[in-house]
KOLLO-703815 format. One line per 3 residues: number of its first residue (from 1); for each residue y, z, x of C-alpha. Coordinates in steps of 0.1 Angstrom, whole numbers, plus 5000, padded with zeros to 4 digits. Layout:
% residues N
NUM	Y,Z,X | ... $
% end
This chain:
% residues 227
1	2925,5887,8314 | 2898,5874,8339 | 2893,5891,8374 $
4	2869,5863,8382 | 2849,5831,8379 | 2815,5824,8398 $
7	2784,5800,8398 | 2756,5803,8416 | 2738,5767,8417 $
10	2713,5747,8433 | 2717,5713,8418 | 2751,5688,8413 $
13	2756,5668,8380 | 2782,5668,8353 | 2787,5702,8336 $
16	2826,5709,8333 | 2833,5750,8335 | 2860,5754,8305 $
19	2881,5785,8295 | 2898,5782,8267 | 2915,5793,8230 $
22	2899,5780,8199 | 2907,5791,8158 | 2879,5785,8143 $
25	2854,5808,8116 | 2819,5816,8129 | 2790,5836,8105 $
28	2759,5852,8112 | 2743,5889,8118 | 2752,5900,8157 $
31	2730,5925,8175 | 2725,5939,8206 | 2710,5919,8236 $
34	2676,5921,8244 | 2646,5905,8266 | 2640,5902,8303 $
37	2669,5903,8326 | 2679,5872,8347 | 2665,5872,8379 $
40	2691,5865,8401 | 2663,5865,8435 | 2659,5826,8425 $
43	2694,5816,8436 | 2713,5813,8467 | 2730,5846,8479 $
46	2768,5835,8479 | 2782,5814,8450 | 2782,5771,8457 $
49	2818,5776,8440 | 2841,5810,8428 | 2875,5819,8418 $
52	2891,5853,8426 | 2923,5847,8413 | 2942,5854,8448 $
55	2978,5847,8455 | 3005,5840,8424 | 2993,5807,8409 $
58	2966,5787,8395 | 2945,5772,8423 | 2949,5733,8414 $
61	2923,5724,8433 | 2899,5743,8413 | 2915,5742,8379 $
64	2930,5717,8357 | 2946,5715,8321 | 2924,5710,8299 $
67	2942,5686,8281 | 2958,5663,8301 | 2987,5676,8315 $
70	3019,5686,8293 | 3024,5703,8261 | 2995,5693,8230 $
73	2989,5703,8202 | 2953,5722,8196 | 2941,5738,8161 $
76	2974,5751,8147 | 2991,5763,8184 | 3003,5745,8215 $
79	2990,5742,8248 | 3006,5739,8281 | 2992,5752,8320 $
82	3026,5773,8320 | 3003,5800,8298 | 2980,5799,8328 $
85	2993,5832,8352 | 2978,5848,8384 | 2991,5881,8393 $
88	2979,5911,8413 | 2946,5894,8414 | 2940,5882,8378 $
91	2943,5855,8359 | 2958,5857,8320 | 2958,5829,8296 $
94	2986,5842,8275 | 2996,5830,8242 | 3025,5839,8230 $
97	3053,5827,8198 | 3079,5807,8220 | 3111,5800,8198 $
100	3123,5776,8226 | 3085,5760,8233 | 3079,5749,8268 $
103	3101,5724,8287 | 3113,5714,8255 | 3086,5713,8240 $
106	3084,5725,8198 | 3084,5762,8190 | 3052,5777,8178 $
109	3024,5795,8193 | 3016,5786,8233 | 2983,5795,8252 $
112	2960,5771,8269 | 2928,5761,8283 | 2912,5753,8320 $
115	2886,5731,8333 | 2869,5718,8363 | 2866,5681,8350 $
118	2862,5660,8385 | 2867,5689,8407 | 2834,5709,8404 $
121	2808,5695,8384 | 2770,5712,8385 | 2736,5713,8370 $
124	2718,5740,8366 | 2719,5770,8379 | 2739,5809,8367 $
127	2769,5806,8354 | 2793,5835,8349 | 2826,5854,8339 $
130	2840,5883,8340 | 2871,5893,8320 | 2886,5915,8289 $
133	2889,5895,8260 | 2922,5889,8245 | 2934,5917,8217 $
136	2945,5897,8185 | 2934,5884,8152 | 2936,5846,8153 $
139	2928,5850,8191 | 2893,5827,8204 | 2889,5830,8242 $
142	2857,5811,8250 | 2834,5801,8285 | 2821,5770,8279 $
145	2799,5742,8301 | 2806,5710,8286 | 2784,5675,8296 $
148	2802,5643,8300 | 2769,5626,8281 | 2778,5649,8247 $
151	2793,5622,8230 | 2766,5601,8235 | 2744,5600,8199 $
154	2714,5606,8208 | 2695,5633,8182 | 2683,5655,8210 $
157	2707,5668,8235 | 2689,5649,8260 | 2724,5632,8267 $
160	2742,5667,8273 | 2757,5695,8253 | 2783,5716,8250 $
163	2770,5749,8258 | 2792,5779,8247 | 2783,5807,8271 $
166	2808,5832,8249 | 2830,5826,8224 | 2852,5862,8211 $
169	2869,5851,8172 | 2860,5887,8158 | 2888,5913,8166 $
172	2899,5915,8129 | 2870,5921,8117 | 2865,5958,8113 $
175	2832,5968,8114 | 2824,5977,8149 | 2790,5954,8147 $
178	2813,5922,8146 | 2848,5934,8163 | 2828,5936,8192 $
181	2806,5904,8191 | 2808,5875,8210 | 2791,5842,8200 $
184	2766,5815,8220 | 2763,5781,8208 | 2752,5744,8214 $
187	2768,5720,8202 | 2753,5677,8210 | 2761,5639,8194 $
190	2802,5643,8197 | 2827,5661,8174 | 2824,5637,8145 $
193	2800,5629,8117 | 2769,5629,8140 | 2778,5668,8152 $
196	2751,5691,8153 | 2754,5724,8164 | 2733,5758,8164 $
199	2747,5797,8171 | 2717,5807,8198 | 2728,5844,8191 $
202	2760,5868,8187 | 2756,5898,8208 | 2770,5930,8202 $
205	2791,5944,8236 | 2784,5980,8246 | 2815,5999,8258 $
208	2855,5978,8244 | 2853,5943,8255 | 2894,5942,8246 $
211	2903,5969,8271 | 2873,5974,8296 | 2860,5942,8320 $
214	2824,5931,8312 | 2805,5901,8328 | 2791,5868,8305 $
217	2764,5846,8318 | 2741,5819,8314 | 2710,5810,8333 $
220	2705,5770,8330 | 2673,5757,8340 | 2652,5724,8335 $
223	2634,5742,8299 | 2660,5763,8283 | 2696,5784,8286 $
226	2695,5821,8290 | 2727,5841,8278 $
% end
C-alpha cells in the first residue's frame, strides 16, 4: 500500500521512477542504517513532482504500465494496470490468483508495476516513498530509478544505472534481522551477459514495515547515491 510518492529535484534528465513486483533471491548480512542524515536544506521546499493518490484511479498522466499496456507475463505471474487501485487516498498494487485472468487474459497470479517513462524524467536530486510493504512470501515490491543509457555497455555506469532505492523479497524469512530487511542495489551494462550488479546495503526497518507506513529514499548527487 503506498500513501505517497515524491521527488524533490533540481535538475531534468532521464531517470524513470518504477514501482514494481519482482521474484527473485537476494543474500547478504542486513543491519541497521547508519551515517549522517540527508540534509534536505539543499533542495527546493515543495516537490518539482508528487503523487497523493487522490480521487479513485491511477492518475495517467503521471503513471504508466510498466510494460506496455495489456496483460504480460513477468517472472512466473502476470501483469496488467487493472492491479493498480486508488481508494480512500492510497494506492495498492495487488496481486492476486485470478482463475478467470484479466480481460481474458490466462489464469495465474496478477499484480503489476508503474513507471514515469516519458512523463517525468529527472536527474538528481531526493527521491522518495512512502508505503507498507506487501505481506507474502513470493511477494518483491521494489522503488527503483532506472536510466534510459543502462543498456548501453560501457564498464562504468557512466551510461546510467538502475538504481534500486528498496527492494522487500524477505517476509518468509523468519529471523526478524531479514523479515524486516529491505535491499539497495545498482545494477549497469543491460540484463544480459555484460550485467553487473552490486547490493549497496540491506537495512534492517525499526518498527513492522508489513503493517505500519515508513518512508524509503535516496539522495542522488553528481559523486554518489545516498539510501
Amino acid at each position: 500500500m503506498l500513501e505517497s510518492v515524491i521527488g524533490l529535484f533540481r535538475k531534468l534528465f532521464s531517470g524513470i521512477m518504477t514501482l514494481l513486483f519482482l521474484i527473485l533471491p537476494l543474500f547478504g548480512e542486513p543491519g541497521y542504517a547508519r551515517g549522517p542524515m540527508v540534509d534536505m536544506g539543499k533542495f527546493t521546499a515543495e516537490p518539482v513532482w508528487a503523487d497523493e493518490f487522490d480521487g479513485d484511479a491511477l492518475d495517467l498522466t503521471k503513471w504508466k504500465d510498466h510494460h506496455w499496456g495489456g496483460t504480460t507475463v513477468r517472472r512466473g505471474s502476470y501483469w496488467n494496470i487493472e492491479m493498480a487501485e486508488v481508494k480512500d487516498g492510497f494506492l495498492n498494487i495487488k496481486t492476486e490468483y485470478l482463475p478467470e485472468g484479466i480481460n481474458g487474459g490466462p489464469p495465474g497470479f496478477y499484480t503489476c508495476g508503474i513507471d514515469t517513462n516519458g512523463l517525468f524524467e529527472q536527474t538528481y536530486g531526493y527521491f522518495e516513498v512512502r508505503c507498507i510493504l506487501p505481506k507474502g512470501a513470493g511477494q518483491w515490491a521494489a522503488f527503483w530509478m532506472l536510466n534510459d543509457g543502462m543498456g548501453e555497455v560501457t564498464g562504468n555506469g557512466h551510461s546510467g544505472a538502475e538504481i534500486d532505492i528498496f527492494e522487500s523479497p524477505y517476509y518468509s524469512q523468519k529471523s526478524i534481522f531479514y523479515h524486516n530487511a529491505v535491499s539497495s542495489n545498482i545494477h549497469i551494462d543491460g540484463y544480459g551477459a555484460d550485467h553487473k550488479g552490486a547490493n549497496i546495503c540491506k537495512t534492517i526497518v525499526r518498527g513492522d514495515p508489513y503493517e505500519e507506513f515508513h518512508t524509503y529514499g535516496l539522495e542522488w548527487n553528481e559523486d554518489e547515491y545516498i539510501i
